[in-house]
C-alpha positions in Angstrom: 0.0 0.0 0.0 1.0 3.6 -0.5 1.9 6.0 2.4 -1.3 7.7 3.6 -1.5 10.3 6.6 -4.9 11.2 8.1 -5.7 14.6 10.5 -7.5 13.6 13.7 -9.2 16.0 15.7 -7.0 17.4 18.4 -7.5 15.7 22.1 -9.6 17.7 25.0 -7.5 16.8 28.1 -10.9 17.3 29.9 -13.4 15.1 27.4 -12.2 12.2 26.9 -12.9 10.7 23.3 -12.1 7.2 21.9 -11.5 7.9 17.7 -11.5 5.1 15.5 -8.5 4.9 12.3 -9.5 2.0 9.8 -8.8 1.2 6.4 -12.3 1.8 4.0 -13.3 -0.8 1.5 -11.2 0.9 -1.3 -7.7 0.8 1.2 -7.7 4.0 2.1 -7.2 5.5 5.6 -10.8 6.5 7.0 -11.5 8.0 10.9 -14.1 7.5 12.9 -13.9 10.5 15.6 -16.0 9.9 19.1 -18.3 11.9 21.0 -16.6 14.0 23.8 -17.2 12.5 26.9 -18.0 14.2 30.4 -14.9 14.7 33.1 -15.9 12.9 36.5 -17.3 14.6 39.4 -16.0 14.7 42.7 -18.9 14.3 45.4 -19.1 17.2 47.5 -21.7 18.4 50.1 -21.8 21.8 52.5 -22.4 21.9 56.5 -23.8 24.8 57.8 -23.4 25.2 61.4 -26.5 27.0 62.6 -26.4 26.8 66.7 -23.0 26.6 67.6 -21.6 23.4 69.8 -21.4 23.0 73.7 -18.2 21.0 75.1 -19.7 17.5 74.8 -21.7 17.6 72.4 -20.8 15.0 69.3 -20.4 15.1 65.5 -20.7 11.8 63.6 -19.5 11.8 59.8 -18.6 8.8 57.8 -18.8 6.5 61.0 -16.2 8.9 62.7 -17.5 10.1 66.4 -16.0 13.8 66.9 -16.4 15.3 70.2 -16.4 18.7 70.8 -13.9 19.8 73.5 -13.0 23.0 75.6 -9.3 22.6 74.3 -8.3 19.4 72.5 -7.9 19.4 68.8 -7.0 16.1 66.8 -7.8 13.4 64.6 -11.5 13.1 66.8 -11.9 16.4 69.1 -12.5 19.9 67.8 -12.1 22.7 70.0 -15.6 24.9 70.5 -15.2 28.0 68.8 -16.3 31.3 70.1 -18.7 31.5 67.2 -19.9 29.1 64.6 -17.2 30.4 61.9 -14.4 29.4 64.7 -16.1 25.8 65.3 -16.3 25.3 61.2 -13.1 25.5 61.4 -12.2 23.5 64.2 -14.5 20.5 62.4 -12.6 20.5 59.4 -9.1 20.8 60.9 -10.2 17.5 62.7 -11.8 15.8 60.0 -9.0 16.3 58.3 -6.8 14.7 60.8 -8.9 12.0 61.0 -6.7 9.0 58.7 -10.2 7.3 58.3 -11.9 10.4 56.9 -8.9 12.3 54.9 -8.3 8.8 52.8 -11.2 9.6 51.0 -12.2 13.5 51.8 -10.8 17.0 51.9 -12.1 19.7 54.7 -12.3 23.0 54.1 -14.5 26.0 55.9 -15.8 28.9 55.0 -17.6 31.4 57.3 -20.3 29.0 59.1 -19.8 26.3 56.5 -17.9 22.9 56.2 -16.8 21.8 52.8 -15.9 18.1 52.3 -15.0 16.8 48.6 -14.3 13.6 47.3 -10.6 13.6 46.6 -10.7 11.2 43.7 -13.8 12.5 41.9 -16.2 9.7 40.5 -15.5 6.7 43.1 -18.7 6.9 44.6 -18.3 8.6 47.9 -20.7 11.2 47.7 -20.5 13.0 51.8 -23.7 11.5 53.3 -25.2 13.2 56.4 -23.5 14.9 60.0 -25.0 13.3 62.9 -24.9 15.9 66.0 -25.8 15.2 69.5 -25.9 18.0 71.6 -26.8 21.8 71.4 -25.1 22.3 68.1 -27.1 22.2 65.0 -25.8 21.2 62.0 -27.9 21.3 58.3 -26.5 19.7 55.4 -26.6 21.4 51.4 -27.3 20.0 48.9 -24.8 17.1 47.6 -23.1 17.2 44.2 -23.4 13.3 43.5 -19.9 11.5 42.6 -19.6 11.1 38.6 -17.8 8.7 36.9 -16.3 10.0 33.6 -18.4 9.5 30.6 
């Protein structure tokens, strides 16, 4: 056969394609380009801390029990803050700590609110719910389900 070159369409780093290069029925190079797929999404859900905590009181996340203390911060205390932004912050500094927890998440706070993402988007672990027990009151956003690439 002769030489032959073919153009493909160039790649999108973020959509994913799968292009097809064959030989036709008359010998000649032919493509076949693919529909642009959709990146994966990371699962992702917002806290809102409405009534701050009392020493004591409890927040369960992912099977994780963290207390709420007067001055001990690690992998399951967070110290009470003097306001709701403070405690936010507190949370996610010990969910962060927590091996069990930052495996599969990322904490962040802003203002009032925990953040927690998926760190590998699309495996599934959209954040489910935060269980308190105690004065603090804790309402959950709504959660950006975990996409697999398409």
């Amino acid at each position: 056969m002769p030489e032959q070159s073919i153009t493909l369409d160039a790649a999108d780093a973020t959509k994913p394609r799968t292009d097809v290069v064959y030989l036709d029925k008359y010998g000649k190079i032919a493509k076949l380009t693919g529909e642009l797929g959709t990146p994966a999404v990371a699962g992702s859900n917002t806290y809102t801390i409405s009534t701050n905590f009392a020493a004591g009181d409890t927040v369960t996340f992912g099977g994780v029990v963290f207390t709420c203390t007067a001055s001990t911060q690690d992998a399951t205390n967070f110290v009470l803050g003097v306001d709701t932004a403070t405690s936010a912050t507190n949370l996610g500094t010990a969910l962060n700590a927590n091996s069990g927890i930052n495996n599969i998440y990322t904490a962040s706070a802003s203002g009032a609110v925990v953040i927690i993402t998926e760190k590998a988007a699309g495996n599934g672990n959209t954040p489910g719910n935060m269980i308190v027990i105690g004065a603090g009151v804790i309402l959950s956003g709504n959660a950006v389900q975990s996409r697999t690439e398409e």
